[in-house]
C-alpha positions in Angstrom: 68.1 23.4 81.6 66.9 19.8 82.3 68.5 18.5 79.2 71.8 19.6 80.6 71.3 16.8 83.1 70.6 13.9 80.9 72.2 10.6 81.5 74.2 9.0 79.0 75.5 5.2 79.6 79.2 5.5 79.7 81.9 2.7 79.0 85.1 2.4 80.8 88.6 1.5 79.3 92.2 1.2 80.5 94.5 3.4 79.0 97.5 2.1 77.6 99.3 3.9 79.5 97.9 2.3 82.7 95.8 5.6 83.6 91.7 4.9 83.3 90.0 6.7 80.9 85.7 7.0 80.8 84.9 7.6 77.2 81.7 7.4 75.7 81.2 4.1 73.3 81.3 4.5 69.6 78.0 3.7 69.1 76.4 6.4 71.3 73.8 8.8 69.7 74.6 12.0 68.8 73.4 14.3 71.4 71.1 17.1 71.1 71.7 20.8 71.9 72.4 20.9 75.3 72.5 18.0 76.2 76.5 17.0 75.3 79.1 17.7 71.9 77.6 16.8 68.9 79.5 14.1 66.5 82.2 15.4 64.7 81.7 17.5 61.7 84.1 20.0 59.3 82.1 22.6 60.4 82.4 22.5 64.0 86.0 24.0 66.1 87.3 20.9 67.7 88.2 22.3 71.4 90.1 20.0 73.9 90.0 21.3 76.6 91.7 19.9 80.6 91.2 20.2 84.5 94.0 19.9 86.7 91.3 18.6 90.0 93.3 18.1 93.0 96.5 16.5 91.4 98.6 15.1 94.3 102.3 16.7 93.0 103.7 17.8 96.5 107.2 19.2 95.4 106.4 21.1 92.6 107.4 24.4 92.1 104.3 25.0 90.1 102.0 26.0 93.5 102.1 28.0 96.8 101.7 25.0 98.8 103.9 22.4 97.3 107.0 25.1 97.0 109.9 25.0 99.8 109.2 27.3 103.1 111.4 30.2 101.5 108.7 30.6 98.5 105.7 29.2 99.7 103.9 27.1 102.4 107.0 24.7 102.7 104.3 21.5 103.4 105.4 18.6 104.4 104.0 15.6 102.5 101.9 14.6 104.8 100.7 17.9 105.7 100.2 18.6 101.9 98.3 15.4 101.3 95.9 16.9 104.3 95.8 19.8 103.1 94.6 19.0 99.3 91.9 16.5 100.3 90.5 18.1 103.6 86.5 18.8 103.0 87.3 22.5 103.1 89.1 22.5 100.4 87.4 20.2 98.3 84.0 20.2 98.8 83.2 23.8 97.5 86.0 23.1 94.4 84.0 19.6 93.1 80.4 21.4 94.1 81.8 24.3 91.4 83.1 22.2 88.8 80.5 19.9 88.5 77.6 22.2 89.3 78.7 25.1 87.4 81.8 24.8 85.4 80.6 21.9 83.7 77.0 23.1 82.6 78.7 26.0 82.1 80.7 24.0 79.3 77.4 22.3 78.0 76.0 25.2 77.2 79.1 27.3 75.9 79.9 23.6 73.6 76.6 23.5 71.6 77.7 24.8 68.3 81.7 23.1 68.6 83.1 19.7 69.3 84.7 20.0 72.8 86.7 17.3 74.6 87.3 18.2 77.8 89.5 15.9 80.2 89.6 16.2 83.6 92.8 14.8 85.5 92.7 13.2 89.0 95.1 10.8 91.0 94.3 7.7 92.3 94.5 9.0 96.3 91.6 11.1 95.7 88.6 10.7 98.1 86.3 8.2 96.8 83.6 10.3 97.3 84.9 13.0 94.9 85.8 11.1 92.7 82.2 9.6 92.4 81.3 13.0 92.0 83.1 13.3 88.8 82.1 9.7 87.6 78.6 10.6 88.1 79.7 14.0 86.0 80.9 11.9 83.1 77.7 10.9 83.0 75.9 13.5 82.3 78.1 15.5 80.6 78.8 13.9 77.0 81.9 16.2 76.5 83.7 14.8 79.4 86.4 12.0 79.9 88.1 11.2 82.8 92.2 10.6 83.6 93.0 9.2 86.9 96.5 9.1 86.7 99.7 8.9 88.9 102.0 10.8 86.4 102.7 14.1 86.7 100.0 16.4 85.3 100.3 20.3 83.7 98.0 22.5 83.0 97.5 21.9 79.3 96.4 18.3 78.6 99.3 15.8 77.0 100.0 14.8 74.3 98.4 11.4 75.3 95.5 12.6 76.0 94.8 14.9 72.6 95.8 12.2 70.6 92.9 10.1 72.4 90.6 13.3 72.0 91.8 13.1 68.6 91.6 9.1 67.7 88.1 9.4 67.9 87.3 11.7 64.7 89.0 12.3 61.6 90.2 15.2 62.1 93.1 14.8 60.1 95.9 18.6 59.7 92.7 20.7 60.6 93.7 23.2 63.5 92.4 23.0 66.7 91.8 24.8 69.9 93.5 23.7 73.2 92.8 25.4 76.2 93.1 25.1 80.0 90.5 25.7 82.7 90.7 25.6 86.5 88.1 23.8 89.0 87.0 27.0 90.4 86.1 29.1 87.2 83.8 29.0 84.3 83.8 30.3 80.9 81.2 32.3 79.2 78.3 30.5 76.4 80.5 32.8 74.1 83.8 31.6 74.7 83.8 29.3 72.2 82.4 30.7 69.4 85.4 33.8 70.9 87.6 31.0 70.1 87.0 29.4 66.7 87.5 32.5 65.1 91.3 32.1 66.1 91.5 28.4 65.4 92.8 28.8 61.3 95.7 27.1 59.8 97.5 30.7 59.7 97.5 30.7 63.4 98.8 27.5 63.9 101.2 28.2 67.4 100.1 30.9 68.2 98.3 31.3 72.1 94.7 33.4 72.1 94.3 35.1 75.5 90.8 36.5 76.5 91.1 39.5 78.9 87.5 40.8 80.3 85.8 38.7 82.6 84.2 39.1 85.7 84.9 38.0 89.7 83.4 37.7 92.4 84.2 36.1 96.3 82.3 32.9 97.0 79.9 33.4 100.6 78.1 30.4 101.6 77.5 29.4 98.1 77.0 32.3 96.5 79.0 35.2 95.0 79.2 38.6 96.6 81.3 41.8 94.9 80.6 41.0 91.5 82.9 42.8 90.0 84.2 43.5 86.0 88.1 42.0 85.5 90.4 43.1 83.3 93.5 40.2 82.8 95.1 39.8 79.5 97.1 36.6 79.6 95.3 35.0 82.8 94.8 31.2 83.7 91.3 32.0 82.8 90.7 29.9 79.7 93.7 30.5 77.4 93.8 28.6 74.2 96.5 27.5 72.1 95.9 27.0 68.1 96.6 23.1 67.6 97.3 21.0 64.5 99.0 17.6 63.5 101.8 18.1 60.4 102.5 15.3 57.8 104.8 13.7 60.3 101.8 12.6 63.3 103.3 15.4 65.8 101.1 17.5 67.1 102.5 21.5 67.3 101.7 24.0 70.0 101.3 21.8 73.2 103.8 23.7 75.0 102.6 25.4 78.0 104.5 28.3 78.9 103.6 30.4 82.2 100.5 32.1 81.4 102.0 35.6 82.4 104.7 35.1 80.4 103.2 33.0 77.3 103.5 36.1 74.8 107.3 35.8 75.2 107.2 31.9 73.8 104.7 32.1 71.3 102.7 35.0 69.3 99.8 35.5 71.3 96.0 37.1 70.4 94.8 39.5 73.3 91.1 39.5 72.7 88.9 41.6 75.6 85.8 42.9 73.4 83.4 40.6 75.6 83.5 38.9 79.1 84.6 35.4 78.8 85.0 34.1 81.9 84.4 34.3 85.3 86.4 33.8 88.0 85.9 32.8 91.3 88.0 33.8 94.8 87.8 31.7 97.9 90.3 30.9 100.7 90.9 27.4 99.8 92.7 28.4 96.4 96.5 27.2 96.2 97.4 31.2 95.4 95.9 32.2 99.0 97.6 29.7 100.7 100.9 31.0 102.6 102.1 28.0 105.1 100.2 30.0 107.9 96.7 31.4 108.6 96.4 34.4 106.6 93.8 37.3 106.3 91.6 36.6 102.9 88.8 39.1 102.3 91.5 42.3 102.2 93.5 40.7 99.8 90.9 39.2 97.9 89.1 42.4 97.6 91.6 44.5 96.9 92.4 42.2 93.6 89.0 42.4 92.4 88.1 46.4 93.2 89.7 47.0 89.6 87.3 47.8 86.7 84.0 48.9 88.9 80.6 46.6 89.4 79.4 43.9 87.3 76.8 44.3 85.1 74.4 41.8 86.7 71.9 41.1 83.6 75.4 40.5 81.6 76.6 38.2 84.1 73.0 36.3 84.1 72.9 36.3 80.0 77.0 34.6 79.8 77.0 32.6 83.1 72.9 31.2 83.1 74.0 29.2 86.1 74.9 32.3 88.3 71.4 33.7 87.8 70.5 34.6 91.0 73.4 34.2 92.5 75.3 36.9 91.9 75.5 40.0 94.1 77.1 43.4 94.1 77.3 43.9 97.8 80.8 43.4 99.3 78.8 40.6 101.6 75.3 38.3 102.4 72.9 41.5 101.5 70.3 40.1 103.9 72.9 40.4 106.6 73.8 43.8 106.3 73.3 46.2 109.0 72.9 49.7 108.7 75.1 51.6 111.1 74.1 55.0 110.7 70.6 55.9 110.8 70.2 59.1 107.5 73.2 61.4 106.7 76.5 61.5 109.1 78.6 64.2 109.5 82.2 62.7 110.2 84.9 65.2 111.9 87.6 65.2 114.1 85.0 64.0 116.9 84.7 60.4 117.0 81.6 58.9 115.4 81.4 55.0 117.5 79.5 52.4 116.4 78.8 49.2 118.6 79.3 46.1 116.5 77.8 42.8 118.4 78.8 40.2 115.7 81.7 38.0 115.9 84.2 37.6 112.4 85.4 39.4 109.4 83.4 42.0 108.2 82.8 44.4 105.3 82.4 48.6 106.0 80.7 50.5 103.4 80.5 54.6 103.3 79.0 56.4 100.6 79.5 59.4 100.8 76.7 62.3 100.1 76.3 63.6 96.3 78.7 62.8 93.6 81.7 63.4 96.8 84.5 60.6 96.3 87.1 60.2 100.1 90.5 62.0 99.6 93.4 60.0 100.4 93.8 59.6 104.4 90.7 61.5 104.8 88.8 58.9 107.2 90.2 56.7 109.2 88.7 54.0 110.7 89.4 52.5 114.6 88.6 48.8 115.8 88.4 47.9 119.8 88.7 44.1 119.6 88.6 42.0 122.5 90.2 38.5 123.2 88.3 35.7 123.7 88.8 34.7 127.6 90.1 38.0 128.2 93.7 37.0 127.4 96.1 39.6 125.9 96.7 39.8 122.1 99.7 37.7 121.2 102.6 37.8 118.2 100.8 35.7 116.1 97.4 37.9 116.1 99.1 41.6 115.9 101.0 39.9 113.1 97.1 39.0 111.6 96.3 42.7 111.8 99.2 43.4 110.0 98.9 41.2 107.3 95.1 42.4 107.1 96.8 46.0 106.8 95.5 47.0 110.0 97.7 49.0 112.3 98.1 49.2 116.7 97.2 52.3 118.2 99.5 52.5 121.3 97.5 55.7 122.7 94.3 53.7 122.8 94.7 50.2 121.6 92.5 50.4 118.5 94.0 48.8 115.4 93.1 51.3 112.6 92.9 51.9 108.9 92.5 54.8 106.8 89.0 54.3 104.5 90.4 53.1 100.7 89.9 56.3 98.9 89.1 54.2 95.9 85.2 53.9 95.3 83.9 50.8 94.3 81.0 51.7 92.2 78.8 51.9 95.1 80.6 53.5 98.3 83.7 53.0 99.6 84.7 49.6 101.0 87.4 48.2 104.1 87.6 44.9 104.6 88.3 44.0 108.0 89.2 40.6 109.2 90.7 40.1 113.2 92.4 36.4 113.4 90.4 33.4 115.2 89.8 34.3 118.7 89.1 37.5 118.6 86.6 40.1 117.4 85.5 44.1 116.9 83.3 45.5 119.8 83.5 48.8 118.0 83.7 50.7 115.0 84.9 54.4 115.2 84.9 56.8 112.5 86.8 60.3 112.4 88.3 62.6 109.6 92.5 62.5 109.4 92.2 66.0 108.0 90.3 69.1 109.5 87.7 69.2 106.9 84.0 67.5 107.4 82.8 64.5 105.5 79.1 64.1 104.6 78.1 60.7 104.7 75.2 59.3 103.1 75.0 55.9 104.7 77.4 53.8 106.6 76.9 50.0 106.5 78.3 47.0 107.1 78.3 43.8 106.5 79.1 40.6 108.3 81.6 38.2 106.1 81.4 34.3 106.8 83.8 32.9 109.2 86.7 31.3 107.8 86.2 27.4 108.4 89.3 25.3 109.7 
């Protein structure tokens, strides 16, 4: 893995277009396997590849938090601009991409010739950006576009022909694909890839639909779970060529959902190609307001079951380790009950001293699976200061799909009746200033439920 840090000396030109570009000279060495894209050759897939990181485009309808108030976060500029640079936002997105996207891309690029740009504008924190200078570096593959123009999600036309002036590549197809600063793509994605990237499928799109996800916790990634998305942002690919004129075909870059309805479009899913990564600073999650995350980024991940671990190690080598089933921090979890439970109509109450979101977990005894509305699950909270609970935080519970209890005050759930590979999992999250005294268990339905274990697990508070 040390080779995947090796310097190179990097030169620095102006782009015609005013933009800065950090390409490498044209007298630098080939590199060797992973340690940056080879020199061009006829038998390697030419790949050019682009990161959107952090473009400053308030008032496009492209994002949650630069669309009007009726759609999505309704930012003002100002509040936007704050919003796409604070720390919170940024730190963990440049410690992904150039930590793990990137070498990711290294090691995925050894057999092909990938161009990958990255684009950035001008107001980003200097610190960040030295981040990704410092990137270029040591990643041969990678060139850098700090520009003020507006930026999709494909790269331009600009930048491909500048991917392209350096190799003769001539009407040869190529692959052009997408990827976001919080996901990575699998050492097989390319060699996925080239198999598409034939003069016959010249305009058409590939989509690769397995992958895996997981929700980042203090660095690392907790709920591992398989994904199933054909047509995704993760990763698509359109098939690429110049024709006799100098235009280049198939830059268009229709809505991902959608991109079978523009152009013919491969769904391949016979291996994991990407993984994707949730966290609460990503522009889908943001709603104009503080919002729950872990019940709704759980509940998009429960899907196809539990990753397979030693898979996820053998496509993503810089998750190894990393990488956990548990629905939190495993060497926080507590364990609730102490052997089998027997949960009825009479309340089962657990005392719960820790402050924050947290993660419940029954597994059930034997091969039993919960019934729908079978267990229901009851929360005392209590207000920081002692103060009552407002609008705004029964409004939280809501959102977090969490319901008052006039009788008794609780806010309660029923227990998902969908297992997760390993128990049954609620995610339960009270807004800032306040938190769960007490967890109480008790059947909806006269029958008893065996319970192997119950355990929980506290989540990492939310940062602000």
């Amino acid at each position: 893995m040390n080779k995947l840090f090796r310097i190179l000396r990097r030169s620095v030109k102006p782009d015609q277009s005013g933009e800065t570009s950090h390409e490498a000279p044209a007298e630098a060495p080939a590199a060797g396997p992973g340690a940056g894209t080879p020199a061009a050759s006829p038998d390697r897939t030419l790949f050019i590849g682009h990161t959107r990181f952090s473009v400053h485009q308030h008032g496009s309808g492209y994002f949650n938090a630069t669309r009007g108030a009726d759609l999505g976060a309704g930012f003002s500029e100002e509040e936007y601009t704050r919003w796409l640079y604070s720390e919170t936002r940024l730190a963990p997105r440049t410690e992904i991409f150039t930590t793990l996207s990137l070498p990711q891309l290294e090691l995925a690029a050894r057999h092909h010739d990938v161009v990958h740009f990255v684009s950035y504008s001008p107001s980003l924190p200097e610190h960040h950006k030295a981040e990704l200078r410092a990137a270029a570096e040591r990643h041969s593959f990678l060139r850098l576009n700090e520009t003020t123009k507006p930026v999709n999600s494909t790269p331009s036309r600009a930048l491909v022909n500048k991917a392209l002036a350096e190799r003769s590549h001539g009407s040869r197809p190529f692959g052009v694909y997408r990827l976001d600063d919080d996901d990575l793509l699998s050492v097989g994605y390319f060699d996925q890839m080239a198999t598409y990237v034939t003069p016959r499928h010249i305009g058409w799109w590939v989509s690769l639909g397995t992958g895996f996800s997981a929700i980042r916790m203090d660095g690392k990634y907790a709920y591992t779970r398989e994904l199933y998305y054909p047509k995704s942002a993760f990763g698509p690919m359109a098939v690429a060529a110049k024709n006799e004129d100098g235009e280049i075909l198939n830059l268009s870059a229709p809505k991902h959902t959608v991109m079978d309805k523009f152009n013919p479009t491969i769904l391949d899913s016979r291996a994991p190609a990407y993984f994707h990564i949730r966290h609460e600073s990503q522009d889908s999650t943001v709603k104009g307001s503080v919002a729950p995350f872990y019940p709704e980024a759980m509940s998009r991940i429960l899907g196809e079951g539990p990753a397979d671990l030693n898979q996820v190690s053998e496509l993503f080598p810089v998750l190894s380790g990393l990488a956990s089933h548990e629905p939190g921090p495993a060497e926080r979890s507590v364990q609730l009950s102490t052997g089998s439970v027997t949960i009825s109509r009479e309340p089962v109450t657990f005392e719960w001293p820790h402050e924050g979101p947290l993660a419940l977990v029954l597994t059930p005894s034997g091969d039993a699976v919960l019934k729908a509305n079978q267990v229901q699950v009851r929360l005392t909270v209590a207000v920081d200061g002692g103060a009552e609970i407002d609008a705004a935080a029964s409004k939280f519970f809501t959102q977090a799909k969490l319901r008052h209890s006039d009788r008794d005050g609780t806010f309660w759930s029923y227990m998902p009746h969908k297992p997760s590979g390993f128990g049954h999992v609620l995610p339960i999250e009270p807004p800032q200033g306040l938190h769960v005294t007490e967890i109480t268990v008790v059947t909806g339905k006269p029958e008893e439920v065996q319970m192997e274990s119950i355990v929980a697990y506290p989540l990492p508070v939310r940062k602000s």
